[in-house]
Every structure is written in structure tokens, then in C-alpha cells.
Residue, then its C-alpha position, 0 to 999 in steps of 0.5 A: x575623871x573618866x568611868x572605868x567600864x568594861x570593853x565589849x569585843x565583838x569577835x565576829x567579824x575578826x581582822x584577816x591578819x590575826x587569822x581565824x579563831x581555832x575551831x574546838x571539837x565538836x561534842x561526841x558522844x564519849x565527852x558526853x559519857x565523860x562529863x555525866x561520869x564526872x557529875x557523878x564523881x562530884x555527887x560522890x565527893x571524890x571530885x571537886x565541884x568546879x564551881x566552888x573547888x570544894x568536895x561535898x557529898x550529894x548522893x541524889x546528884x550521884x543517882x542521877x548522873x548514874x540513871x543518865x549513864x544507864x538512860x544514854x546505854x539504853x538509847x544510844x545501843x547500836x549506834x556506838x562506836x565499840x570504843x564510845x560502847x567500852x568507855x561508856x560500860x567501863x565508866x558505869x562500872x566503876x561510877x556504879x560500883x564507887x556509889x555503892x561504897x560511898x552509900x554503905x560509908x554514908x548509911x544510905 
């Protein structure tokens, strides 16, 4: 009786008829503003951990990906686009705001 295991493929060097794999975007700096806005979100409960589905409260999580957002503003002046800047302020804004009504709800 044979062993099931697992199959390792190896990508690199695929075959010409199946044509090349497609290419996903290069990160930009508004997937990046996006994805600490997310964090926050999920520090503040109103998003679902990715990794478990459920909701919690971390509001240290929150303070954090908020202090990053701010970190990136600071580092990133004059070298946005003015969409990446208006993203970029609207999303500190509003994750900025929701902490402070999670952090009066919650007693911090």
C-alpha cells in the first residue's frame, strides 16, 4: 500500500502551452496606506481578523496602525501622488476618528 503525501510543483520553469503565469501588481503606496487602515480597523473590532474570522478588540493594535499611517504622512510628503495624499489623509481620518469612539465606548 502506497503513502499519500503531498505533490510539490515546481512553477519556475512552466510549459510554453499553458503560457506564463499573470503578473499581480506591483505594490503602491495606496495598498499600502490601505492595508495599515485595514489593520486598524481589525484593532478596533469593526473588521474580522483574516486569520481567525472573528472580531476582537486590540486597541494597541489600532494605535499602532494609526501611529504608522501618521509615520508614512510624515515620510512620504512630496513624494505622493495627490490621490495617494487624499487617500492616504481621508483613511487617517476616518480610522482616526473610529478610535476615539471605540476608546470612549471601551473606558480607554
Amino acid at each position: 500500500m502506497e503513502e499519500e503525501g503531498f505533490k510539490v510543483t515546481d512553477r519556475r520553469h512552466r510549459d510554453a502551452a499553458s503560457g506564463p503565469e499573470p503578473k499581480a501588481d506591483p505594490p503602491d503606496l495606496s495598498s499600502v496606506f490601505v492595508m495599515f487602515a485595514s489593520w486598524a480597523l481589525i484593532g478596533l473590532g469593526e473588521a474580522p481578523d483574516p486569520a481567525t474570522g472573528q472580531r476582537g478588540l486590540d486597541l494597541p493594535q489600532a494605535r499602532d496602525a494609526i501611529e504608522t499611517l501618521r509615520l508614512l504622512r510624515e515620510k512620504t510628503a512630496g513624494n505622493r501622488t495627490e490621490p495617494e495624499s487624499r487617500l492616504l489623509e481621508e483613511l487617517l481620518y476616518d480610522v482616526q476618528m473610529r478610535y476615539v469612539r471605540v476608546a470612549k465606548t471601551a473606558g480607554g
